[in-house]
N, C-alpha and C positions, 0 to 999 in steps of 0.2 A: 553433447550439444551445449550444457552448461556448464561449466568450470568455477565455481567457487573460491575465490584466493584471501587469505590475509597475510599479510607484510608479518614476516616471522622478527621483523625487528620492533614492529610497535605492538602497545598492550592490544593483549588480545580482546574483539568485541563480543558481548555476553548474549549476543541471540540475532548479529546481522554478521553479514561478509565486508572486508574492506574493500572487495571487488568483484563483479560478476565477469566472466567474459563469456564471451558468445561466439561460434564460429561463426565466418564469414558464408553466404546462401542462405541461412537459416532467416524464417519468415521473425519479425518483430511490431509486437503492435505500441504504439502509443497512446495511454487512454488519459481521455481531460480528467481534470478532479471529479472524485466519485464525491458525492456531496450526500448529507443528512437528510433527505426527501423523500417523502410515503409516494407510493403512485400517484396521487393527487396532486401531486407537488408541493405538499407540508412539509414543515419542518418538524421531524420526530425527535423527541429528546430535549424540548426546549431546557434551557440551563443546566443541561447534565451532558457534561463533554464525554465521558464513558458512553452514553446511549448512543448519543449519534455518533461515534465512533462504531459501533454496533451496526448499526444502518449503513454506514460509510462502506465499513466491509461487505456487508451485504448486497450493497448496490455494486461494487467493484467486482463482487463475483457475478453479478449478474452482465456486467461490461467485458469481465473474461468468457464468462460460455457464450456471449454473442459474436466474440473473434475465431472462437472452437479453441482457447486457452483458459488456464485454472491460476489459484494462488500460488500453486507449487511450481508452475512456470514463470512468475514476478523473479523479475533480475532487480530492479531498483523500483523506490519509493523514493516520494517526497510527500510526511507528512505533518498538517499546519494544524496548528492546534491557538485558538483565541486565548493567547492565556502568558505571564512572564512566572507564575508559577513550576516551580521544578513538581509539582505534586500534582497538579494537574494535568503536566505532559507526563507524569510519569503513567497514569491512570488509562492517560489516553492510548499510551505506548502497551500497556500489559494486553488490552482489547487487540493491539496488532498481532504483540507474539500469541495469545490464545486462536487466533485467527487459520490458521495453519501459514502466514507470509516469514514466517522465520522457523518453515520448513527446510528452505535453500539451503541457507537462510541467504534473502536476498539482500542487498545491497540499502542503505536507507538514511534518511536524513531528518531527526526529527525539530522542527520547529514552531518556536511562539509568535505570535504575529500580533498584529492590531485587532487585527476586521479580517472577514473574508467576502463574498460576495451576497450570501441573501441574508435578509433581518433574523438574526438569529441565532445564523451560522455560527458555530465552535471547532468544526473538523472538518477536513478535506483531504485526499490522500488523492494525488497523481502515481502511477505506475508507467512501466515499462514492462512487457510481457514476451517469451516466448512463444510463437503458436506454433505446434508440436506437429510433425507429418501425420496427415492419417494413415489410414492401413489404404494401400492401393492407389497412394498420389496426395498430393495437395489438396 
């Protein structure tokens, strides 16, 4: 269902794929950014880009078992990180691979940004997902 490829000519990457493929019929969800937000709608982790990366995955697995998919089914990521610190995205990045998302490992693109959208915000991770046949049909 999932195919994992990296280009045997460029340096090899340390814990994503340089490409997912997917076959063709196979179900694919696209989920908005999984954001830093307690059920309340607070922002968890104020100034600490680690936590609400924390949260981030948290809530994104929660956005996978509502499609009936997991982290181990993520083909790609894109994830933003508030920050032109290489130590700050790297901090942010160790939370993804402890995550199980570079199980795939999937595909991903890590970046520093300005702002994001609530007061606050430091992480946000968009995904693309597999959603895996059940047993006895769709």
């Amino acid at each position: 269902m999932i195919r994992r490829v990296n280009a045997p000519s460029l340096f090899p990457p340390p814990t994503y794929a340089h490409a997912s493929v997917v076959e063709a019929g196979t179900r694919l969800a696209f989920l908005a950014g999984a954001v830093p937000l307690d059920e309340k709608g607070e922002i968890v982790g104020p100034d600490d880009p680690a936590r609400q990366a924390e949260q981030v995955i948290a809530n994104l697995r929660e956005q996978l078992a509502a499609v009936g998919s997991d982290v181990t089914h993520v083909v790609a990521t894109d994830v933003y990180v508030v920050s032109g610190e290489p130590s700050v995205l790297s901090a942010v990045w160790e939370v993804v691979e402890s995550s199980g998302l570079s199980t795939g490992p999937h595909s991903s693109t890590l970046l520093g940004v300005a702002c994001l959208g609530y007061p606050g915000q430091l992480v946000e991770i968009t995904a693309t997902a597999v959603v895996p046949d059940r047993e006895g049909g769709r």
